[in-house]
C-alpha positions as CSV (number, residue, x, y, z in Angstrom):
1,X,-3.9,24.8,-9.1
2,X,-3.6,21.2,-7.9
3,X,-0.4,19.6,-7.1
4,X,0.6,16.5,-9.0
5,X,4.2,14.5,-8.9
6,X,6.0,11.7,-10.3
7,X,9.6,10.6,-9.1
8,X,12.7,10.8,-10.8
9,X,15.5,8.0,-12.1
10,X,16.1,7.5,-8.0
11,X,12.7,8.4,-6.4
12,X,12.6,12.3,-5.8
13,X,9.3,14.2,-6.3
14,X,9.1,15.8,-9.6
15,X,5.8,18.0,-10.5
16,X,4.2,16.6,-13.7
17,X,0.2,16.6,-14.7
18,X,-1.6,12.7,-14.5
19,X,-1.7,10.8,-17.4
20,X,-4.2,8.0,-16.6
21,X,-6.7,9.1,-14.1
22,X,-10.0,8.1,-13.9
23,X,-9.1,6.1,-17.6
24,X,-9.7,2.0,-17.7
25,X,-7.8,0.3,-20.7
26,X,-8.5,-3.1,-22.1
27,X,-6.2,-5.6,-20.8
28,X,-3.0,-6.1,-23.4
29,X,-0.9,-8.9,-22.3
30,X,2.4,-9.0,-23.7
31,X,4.2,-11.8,-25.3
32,X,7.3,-13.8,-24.3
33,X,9.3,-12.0,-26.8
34,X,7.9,-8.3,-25.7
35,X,9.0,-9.3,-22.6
36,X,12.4,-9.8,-23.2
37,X,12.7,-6.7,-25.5
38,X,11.5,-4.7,-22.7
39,X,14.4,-6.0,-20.2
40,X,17.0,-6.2,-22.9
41,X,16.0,-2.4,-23.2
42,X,16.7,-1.7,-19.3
43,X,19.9,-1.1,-18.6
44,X,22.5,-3.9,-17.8
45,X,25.2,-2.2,-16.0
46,X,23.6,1.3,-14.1
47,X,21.9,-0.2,-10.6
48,X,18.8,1.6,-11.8
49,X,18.6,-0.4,-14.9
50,X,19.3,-3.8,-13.0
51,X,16.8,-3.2,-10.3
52,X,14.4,-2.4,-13.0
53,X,15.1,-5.6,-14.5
54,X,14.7,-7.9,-11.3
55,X,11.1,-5.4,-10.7
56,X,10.1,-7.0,-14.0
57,X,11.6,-10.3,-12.9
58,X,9.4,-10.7,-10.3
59,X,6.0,-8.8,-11.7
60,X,6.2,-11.7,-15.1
61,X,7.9,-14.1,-13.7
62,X,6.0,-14.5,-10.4
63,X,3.1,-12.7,-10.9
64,X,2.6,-10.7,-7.9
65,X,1.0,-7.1,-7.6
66,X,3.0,-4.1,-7.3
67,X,2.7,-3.3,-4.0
68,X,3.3,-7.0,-3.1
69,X,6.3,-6.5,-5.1
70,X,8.1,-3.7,-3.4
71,X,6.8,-5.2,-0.2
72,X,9.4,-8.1,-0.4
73,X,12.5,-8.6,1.8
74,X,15.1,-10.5,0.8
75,X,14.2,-13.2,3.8
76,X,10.5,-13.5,1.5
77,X,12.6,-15.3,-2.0
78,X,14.3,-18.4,-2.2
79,X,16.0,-18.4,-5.8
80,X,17.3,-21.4,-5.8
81,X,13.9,-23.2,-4.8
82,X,12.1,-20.6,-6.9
83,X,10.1,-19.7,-4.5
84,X,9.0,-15.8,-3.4
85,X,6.4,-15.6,-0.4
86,X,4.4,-12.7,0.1
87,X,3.6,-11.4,3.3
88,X,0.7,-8.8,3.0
89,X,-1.3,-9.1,-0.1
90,X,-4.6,-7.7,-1.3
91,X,-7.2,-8.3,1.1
92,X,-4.4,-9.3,3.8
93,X,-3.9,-12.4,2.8
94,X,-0.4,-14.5,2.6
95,X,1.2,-17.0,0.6
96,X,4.1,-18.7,-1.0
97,X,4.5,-18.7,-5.3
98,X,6.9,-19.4,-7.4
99,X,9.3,-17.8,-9.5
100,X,10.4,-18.4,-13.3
101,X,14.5,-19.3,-13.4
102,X,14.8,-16.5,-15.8
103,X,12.8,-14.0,-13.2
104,X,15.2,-15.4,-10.1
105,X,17.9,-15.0,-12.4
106,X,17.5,-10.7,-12.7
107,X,16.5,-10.9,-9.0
108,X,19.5,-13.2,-8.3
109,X,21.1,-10.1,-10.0
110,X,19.9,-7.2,-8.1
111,X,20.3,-8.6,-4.7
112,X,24.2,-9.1,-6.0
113,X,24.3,-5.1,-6.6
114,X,22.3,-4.0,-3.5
115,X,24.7,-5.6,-1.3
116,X,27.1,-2.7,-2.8
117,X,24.7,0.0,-2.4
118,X,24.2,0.2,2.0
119,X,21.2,-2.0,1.4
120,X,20.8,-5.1,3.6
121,X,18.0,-7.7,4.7
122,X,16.3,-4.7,7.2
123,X,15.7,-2.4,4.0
124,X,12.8,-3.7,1.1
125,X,14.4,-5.9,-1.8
126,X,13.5,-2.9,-3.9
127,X,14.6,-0.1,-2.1
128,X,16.1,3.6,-2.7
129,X,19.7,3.6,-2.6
130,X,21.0,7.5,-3.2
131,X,22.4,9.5,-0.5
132,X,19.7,10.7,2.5
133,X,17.5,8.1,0.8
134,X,19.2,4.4,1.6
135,X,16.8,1.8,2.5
136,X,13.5,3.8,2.2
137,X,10.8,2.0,-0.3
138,X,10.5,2.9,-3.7
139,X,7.2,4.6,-4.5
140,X,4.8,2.7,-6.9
141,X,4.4,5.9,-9.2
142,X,8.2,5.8,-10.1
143,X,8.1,1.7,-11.2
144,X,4.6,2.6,-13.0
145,X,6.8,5.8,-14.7
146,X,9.5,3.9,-15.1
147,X,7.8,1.0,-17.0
148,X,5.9,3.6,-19.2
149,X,9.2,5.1,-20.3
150,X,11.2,1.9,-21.2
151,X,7.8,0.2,-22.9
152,X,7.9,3.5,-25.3
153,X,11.8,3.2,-25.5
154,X,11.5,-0.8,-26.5
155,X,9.4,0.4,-29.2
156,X,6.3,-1.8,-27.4
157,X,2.9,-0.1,-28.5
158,X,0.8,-1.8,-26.0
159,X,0.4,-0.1,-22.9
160,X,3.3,-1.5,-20.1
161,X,2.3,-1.2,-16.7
162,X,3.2,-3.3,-13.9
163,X,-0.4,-5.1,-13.6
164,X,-0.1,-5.7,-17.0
165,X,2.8,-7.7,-16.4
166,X,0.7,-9.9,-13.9
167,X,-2.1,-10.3,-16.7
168,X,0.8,-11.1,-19.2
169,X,2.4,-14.1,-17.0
170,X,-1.5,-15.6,-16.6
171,X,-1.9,-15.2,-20.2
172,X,1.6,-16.9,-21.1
173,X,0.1,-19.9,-18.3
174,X,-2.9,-20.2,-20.2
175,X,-0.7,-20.7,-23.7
176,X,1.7,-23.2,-22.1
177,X,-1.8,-25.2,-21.2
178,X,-1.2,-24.8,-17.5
179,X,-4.5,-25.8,-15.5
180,X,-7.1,-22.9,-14.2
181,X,-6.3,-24.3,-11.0
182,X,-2.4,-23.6,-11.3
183,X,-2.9,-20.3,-12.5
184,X,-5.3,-19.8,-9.9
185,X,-2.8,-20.8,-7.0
186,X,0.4,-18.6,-9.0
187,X,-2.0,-15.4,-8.9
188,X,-3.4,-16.2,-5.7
189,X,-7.2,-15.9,-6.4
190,X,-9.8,-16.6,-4.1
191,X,-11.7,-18.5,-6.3
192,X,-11.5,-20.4,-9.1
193,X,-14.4,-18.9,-11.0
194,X,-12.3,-15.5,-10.5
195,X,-9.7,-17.5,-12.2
196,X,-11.8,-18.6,-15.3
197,X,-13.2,-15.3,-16.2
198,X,-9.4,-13.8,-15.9
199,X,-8.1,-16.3,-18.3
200,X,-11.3,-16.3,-21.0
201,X,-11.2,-12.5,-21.5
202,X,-7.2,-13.1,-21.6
203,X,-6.9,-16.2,-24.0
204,X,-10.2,-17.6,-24.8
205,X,-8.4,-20.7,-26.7
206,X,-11.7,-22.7,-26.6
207,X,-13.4,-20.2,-28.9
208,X,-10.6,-19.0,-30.9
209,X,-9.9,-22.8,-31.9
210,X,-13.6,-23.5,-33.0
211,X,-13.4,-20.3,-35.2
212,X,-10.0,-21.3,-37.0
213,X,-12.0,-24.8,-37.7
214,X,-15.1,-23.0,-39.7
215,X,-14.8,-22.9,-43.6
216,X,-14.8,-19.0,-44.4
């Protein structure tokens, strides 16, 4: 029988069957207000809970993929400036975004508790912290878990997943009427016609305003 795991509250291997493999979903942005259910949910005071918190800080409120996420050292943000750069992102490429104040904020937060926890600027922004495990990177399967579990805890029936959180922030852009080309530059796409297909199947206002207009 094949071998599958998922990791626990602080990272360790757990066996458990997939859930998603081989499935594609539609993309379901959520909302501003899903968004903050979803953190409120997380807890406020364990270090799990707040380094949950800043994960989602920095997924919505920056943008970034996963792996770019847990990729970050601390020397990569600049919360004041609201600024988080990432180093290796898909296809190898680099660059500088920025950051929401509310997403600095829960990062601000976590990089407060880590300092209490044997992490320091060596270890990833996001790293394990329990004993024989200090500094090592958390695996993706355990924030993809993790997000699963509190999205069904906040009562959110859409699907939560950290790409979805990426999808959400571009969707939330294209709301606020932020240009194609600065949602291009926060989500670092190659092109902007990359950008323009993202944002129509995400919030095709154009089309969805010319149907509210018709008489029926």
């Amino acid at each position: 029988m094949r071998a599958f795991s998922v990791l626990s509250l602080h990272g360790a291997a757990m066996p458990t069957p997939p859930t998603n493999a081989g499935r594609k979903f539609v993309p379901e942005p959520l909302s501003r207000s899903e968004t903050d259910v979803l953190i409120k949910t997380a807890s406020n005071r364990s270090s799990s809970g707040i380094r949950l918190r800043a994960i989602i800080g920095v997924l919505y409120g920056a943008g970034v993929r996963l792996q770019e996420c847990l990729d970050l050292y601390s020397k990569d943000v600049e919360t004041q400036a609201g600024t988080v750069r990432v180093r290796d992102g898909k296809g190898g490429k680099y660059g500088t975004v920025g950051i929401t104040p509310r997403g600095a904020d829960l990062l601000d937060r976590w990089l407060d508790r880590r300092k209490t926890l044997g992490l320091n600027g060596r270890h990833p922004i996001f790293a394990q912290y329990t004993i024989g495990k200090v500094g090592e990177p958390l695996d993706p399967r355990y924030v993809r878990s993790a997000l699963a579990r509190l999205g069904a805890k906040a009562g959110i029936e859409k699907r939560v997943h950290p790409h979805g959180l990426r999808h959400s922030l571009a969707f939330q852009m294209a709301q606020d009427g932020d240009s194609t080309h600065e949602i291009r530059d926060q989500l670092r796409h190659t092109s902007l016609a990359i950008t323009d297909r993202y944002v129509r199947q995400l919030h095709p206002s154009e089309v969805i305003e010319t149907m509210r207009q018709k008489d029926w």
